[in-house]
N, C-alpha and C positions, 0 to 999 in steps of 0.2 A: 429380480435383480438382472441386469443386464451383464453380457457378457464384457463389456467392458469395467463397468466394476467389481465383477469376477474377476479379471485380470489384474486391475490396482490391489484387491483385495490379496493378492496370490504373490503380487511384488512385496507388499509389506512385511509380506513374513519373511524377510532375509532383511527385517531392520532391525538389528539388536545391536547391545551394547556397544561391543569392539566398532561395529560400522559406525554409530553416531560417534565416537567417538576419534576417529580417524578424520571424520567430515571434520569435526571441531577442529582437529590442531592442526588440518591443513588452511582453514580458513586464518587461524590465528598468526601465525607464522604469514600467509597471506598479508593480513592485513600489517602487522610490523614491518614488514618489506615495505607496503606502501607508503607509511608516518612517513617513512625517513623521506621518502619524495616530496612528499605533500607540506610536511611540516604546518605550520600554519596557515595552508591555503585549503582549496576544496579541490575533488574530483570532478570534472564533469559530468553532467546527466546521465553520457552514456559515452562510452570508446572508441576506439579509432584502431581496428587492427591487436585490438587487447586491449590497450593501452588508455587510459584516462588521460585526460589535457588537465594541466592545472590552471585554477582559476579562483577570482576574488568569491566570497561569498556572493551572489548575485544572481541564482537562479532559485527553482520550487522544488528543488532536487536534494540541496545542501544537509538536510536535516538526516538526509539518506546515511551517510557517513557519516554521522554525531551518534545516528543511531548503532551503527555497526561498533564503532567505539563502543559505546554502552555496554552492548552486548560481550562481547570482547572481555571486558572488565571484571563485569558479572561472574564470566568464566573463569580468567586466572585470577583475579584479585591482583592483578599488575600496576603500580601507580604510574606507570608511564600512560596507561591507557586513561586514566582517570585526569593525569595533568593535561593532558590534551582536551580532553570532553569539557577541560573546564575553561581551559583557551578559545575552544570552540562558540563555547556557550555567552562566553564577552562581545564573541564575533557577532555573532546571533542577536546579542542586547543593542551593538552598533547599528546595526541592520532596522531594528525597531527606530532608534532616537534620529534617523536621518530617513525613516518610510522610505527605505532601498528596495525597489522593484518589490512592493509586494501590494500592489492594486490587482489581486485574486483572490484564491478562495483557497490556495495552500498552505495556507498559515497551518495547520495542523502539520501535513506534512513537514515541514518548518522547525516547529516548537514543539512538537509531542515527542519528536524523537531527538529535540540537542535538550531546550530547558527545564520540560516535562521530565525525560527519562533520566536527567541530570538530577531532579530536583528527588523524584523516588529513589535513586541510589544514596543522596549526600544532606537531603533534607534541608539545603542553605537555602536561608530566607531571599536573598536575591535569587537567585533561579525559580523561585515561585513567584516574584514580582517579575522578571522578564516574562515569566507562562503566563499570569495575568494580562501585562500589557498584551499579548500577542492577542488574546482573544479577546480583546478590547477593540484591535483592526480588522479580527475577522466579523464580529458581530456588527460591527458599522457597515458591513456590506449588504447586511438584509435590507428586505425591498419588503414593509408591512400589504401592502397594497397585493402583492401578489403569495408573500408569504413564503418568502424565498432566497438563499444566501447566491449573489451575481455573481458567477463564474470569474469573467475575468472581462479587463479595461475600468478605466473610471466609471465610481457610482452613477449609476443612473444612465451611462450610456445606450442610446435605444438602439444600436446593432446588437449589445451583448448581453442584453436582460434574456438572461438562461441559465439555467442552471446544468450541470453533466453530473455524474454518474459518481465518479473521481470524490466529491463532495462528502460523500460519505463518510470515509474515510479522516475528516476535516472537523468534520463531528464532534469523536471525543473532546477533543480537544476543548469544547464548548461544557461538555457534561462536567468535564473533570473542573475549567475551571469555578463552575457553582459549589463542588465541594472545597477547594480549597479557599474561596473565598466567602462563602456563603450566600451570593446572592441568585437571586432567581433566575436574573433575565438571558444571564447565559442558555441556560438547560433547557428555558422553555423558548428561545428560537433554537436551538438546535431540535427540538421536539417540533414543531411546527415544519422549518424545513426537513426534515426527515417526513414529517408526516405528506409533504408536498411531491417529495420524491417520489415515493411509493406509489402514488396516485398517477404521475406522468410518467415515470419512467421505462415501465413496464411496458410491454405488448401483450397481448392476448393470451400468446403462446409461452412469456412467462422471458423471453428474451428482453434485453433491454436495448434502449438508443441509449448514444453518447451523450449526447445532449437536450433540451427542451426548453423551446421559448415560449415566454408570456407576452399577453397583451404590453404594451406600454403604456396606454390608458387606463385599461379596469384592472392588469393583473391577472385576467384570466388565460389560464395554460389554452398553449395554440398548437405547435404537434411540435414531434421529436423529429433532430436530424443529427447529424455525426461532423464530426471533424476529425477523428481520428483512424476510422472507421474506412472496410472500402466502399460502402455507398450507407445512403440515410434509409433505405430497411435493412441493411444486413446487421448483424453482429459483432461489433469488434470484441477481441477474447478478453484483453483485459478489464474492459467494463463490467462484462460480466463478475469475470474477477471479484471485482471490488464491492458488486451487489454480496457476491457467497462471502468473503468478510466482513463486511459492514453492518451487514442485519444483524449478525450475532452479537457485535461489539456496540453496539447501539441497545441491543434488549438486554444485553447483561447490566447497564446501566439502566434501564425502564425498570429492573428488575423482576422483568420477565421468568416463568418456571418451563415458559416453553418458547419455540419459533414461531412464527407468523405459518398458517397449514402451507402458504404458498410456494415456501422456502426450498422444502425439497423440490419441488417442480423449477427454480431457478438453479439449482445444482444439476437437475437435471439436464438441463440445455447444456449444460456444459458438458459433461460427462456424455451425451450421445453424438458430441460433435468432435470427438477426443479421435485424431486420427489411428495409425496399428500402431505407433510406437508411447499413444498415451502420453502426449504435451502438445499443447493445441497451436496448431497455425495462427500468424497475428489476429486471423479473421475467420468467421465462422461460413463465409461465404466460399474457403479452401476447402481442400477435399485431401483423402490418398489422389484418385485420379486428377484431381488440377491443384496440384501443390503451391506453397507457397514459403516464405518463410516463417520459420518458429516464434514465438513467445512464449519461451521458457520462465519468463516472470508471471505471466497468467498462473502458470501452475502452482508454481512456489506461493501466490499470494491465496490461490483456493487451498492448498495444503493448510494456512496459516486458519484461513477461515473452516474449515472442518475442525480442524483444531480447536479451537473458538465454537464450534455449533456442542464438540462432544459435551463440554460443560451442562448444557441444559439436555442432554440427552434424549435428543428429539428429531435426530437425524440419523437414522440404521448404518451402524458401519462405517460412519464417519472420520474415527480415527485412521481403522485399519486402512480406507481410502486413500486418507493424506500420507499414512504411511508408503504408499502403494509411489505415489507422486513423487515422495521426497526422498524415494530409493530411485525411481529411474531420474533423477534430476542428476542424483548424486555419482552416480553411474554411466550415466550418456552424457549428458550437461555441462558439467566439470573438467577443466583441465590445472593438475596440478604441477602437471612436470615441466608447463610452459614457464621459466622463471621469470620470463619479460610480462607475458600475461598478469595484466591486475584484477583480473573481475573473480571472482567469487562463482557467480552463475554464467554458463558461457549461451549464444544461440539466443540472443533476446532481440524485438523491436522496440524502438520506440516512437516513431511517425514516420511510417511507411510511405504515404504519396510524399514526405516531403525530403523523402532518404535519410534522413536521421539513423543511426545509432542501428540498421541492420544486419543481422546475425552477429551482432556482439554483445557484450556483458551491459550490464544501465546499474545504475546504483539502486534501484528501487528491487530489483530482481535479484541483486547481491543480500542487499538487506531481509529480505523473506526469505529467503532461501535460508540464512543464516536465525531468524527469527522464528523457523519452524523449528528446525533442528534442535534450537534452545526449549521449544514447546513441550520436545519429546526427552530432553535429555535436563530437564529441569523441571517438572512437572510442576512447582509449586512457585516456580516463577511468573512476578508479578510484571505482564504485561506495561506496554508504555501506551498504550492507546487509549 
């Protein structure tokens, strides 16, 4: 065991009850502040100084805050939270019947956390017909030829036949809708591209790229490179990220008893490139000695994935880990007494070379942050992914 998760290991034990439970009804009280702004519109991807921009449903973000909603609900049983989700979730159906900005591959992000988590809370027949159609746009994206769901730009375009990392994540979304519909074709391209990932995404060393393209001709995988990343070998944190929750959320669906052996060695990269204060720099390429800015969302969403891996109990120390994560988030991370501040998780990136959203709050890092803590302080709560 490494000294660093020695140290996660040593943060978690000061997560009990009273603390998750303070995390909880600062985020809540958080979030009711925000409805009243937001009302019927959405938050921005990411913040400006704390503060979110309000804006039409229109980005791969949106589902972020439907989700937190959710969540929210879950917790007090409030129907303000719930009339909203269900506001949300129209917005969301709009979105579908006029194919608004969604020529990508985030339809999961999208629909797992407004129509999806809507539909496991409320069971309405239309919010399972919205989660259908939705993965009815994601599966049109597959490329049979190469075996692969396109990232992003219109089908078939030969700059953007690749797939990222992120994708993952995009998944459920495809498994769950074979159960509620019953048909195949969903689960077995999400099985296919998952199985396509795994084979390109990785490096040697167990790190991932951001992205990987294929031939346009035969389909076959050409190399990986990055776009969000600070170069095409280094590591960007959240990629990684989204491998340590993905695998597990995808095998629990294969219905898998265990992880793939390779799995701890991809948590691994993470956790030895964990600087002293243990929340990784956007990129793995920063150091203590050459610093950089945080990605406090990296964290939050490996805490969610540890979480996720303890179920199959096949990763040592897993929980206590994410525990370790989701006490110094909650602790350094967080600022409650900013009342102008709306983020949930504070210190995040979201596209560094392109100065987006750094060292502020992003909705995705709001949203796990808040998604872990419900992991720990609901234990028999039924995930949206």
């Amino acid at each position: 065991m490494t000294n660093k998760k020695e140290a996660l290991i040593l943060l978690g034990e000061k997560v009990d009850k009273q603390w998750l439970n303070e995390q909880m009804n600062h985020i809540v009280a958080r979030l009711k502040s925000n409805m009243k702004r937001y009302q019927l519109q959405f938050p921005s991807a990411c913040a400006t100084q704390g503060k979110y921009r309000i804006k039409a449903n229109d980005d791969w973000t949106n589902g972020f805050w439907t989700g937190m909603l959710c969540l929210a609900y879950e917790w007090t049983g409030e129907k303000a939270f719930l009339e909203l989700i269900d506001k949300n979730v129209k917005s969301f159906q709009d979105r579908l019947d006029q194919h608004f900005v969604l020529d990508h591959h985030d339809i999961g992000f999208l629909y797992s956390l407004s129509a999806g988590a809507a539909y496991k809370i409320t069971k309405k027949e239309s919010d399972r017909l919205t989660f259908l159609q939705a993965a009815d746009v994601l599966v049109a994206r597959y490329h049979e030829k190469g075996q692969f769901i396109q990232a992003w730009g219109k089908y078939g375009d030969a700059k953007e036949y690749r797939l990222i990392i992120d994708s993952i994540l995009n998944l459920p979304l495809l498994l769950m809708a074979t159960e509620l519909s019953g048909e195949e074709r969903y689960a077995e391209i999400a099985k296919s591209h998952y199985k396509t990932l795994l084979k390109t995404i990785f490096r040697d060393n167990f790190s991932t790229y951001h992205t990987y393209y294929f031939d346009v001709k035969t389909g076959a995988p050409l190399q990986g490179a990055t776009h969000q990343g600070n170069s095409h070998q280094s590591t960007w944190a959240r990629g990684q990220s989204w491998a340590i929750l993905g695998i597990p959320l995808i095998e629990s669906y294969l219905g898998s008893d265990k992880l793939p052996d390779f799995y701890s060695k991809v948590v691994s990269v993470f956790i030895d490139n964990l600087p002293e204060d243990l929340i990784p720099y956007w990129d793995f390429d920063f150091t203590n000695a050459n610093p950089s800015a945080k990605d406090s969302s990296a964290a939050a969403i490996v805490a969610c994935g540890l979480l996720e891996a303890e179920k199959l109990k096949s990763y040592p120390d897993s929980k206590k880990i994410a525990k370790g994560l989701i006490y110094q988030l909650g602790e350094k991370y967080t600022n409650w007494t900013d009342k102008e501040n709306e983020g949930l998780l504070q210190h995040g990136v979201y596209a560094y070379a392109e100065g987006k959203g750094i060292d502020e709050p992003n909705l995705w890092g709001d949203y796990f942050y808040f998604e872990a803590l419900m992991r720990l302080v609901k234990p028999d709560w039924h995930r949206y992914w």
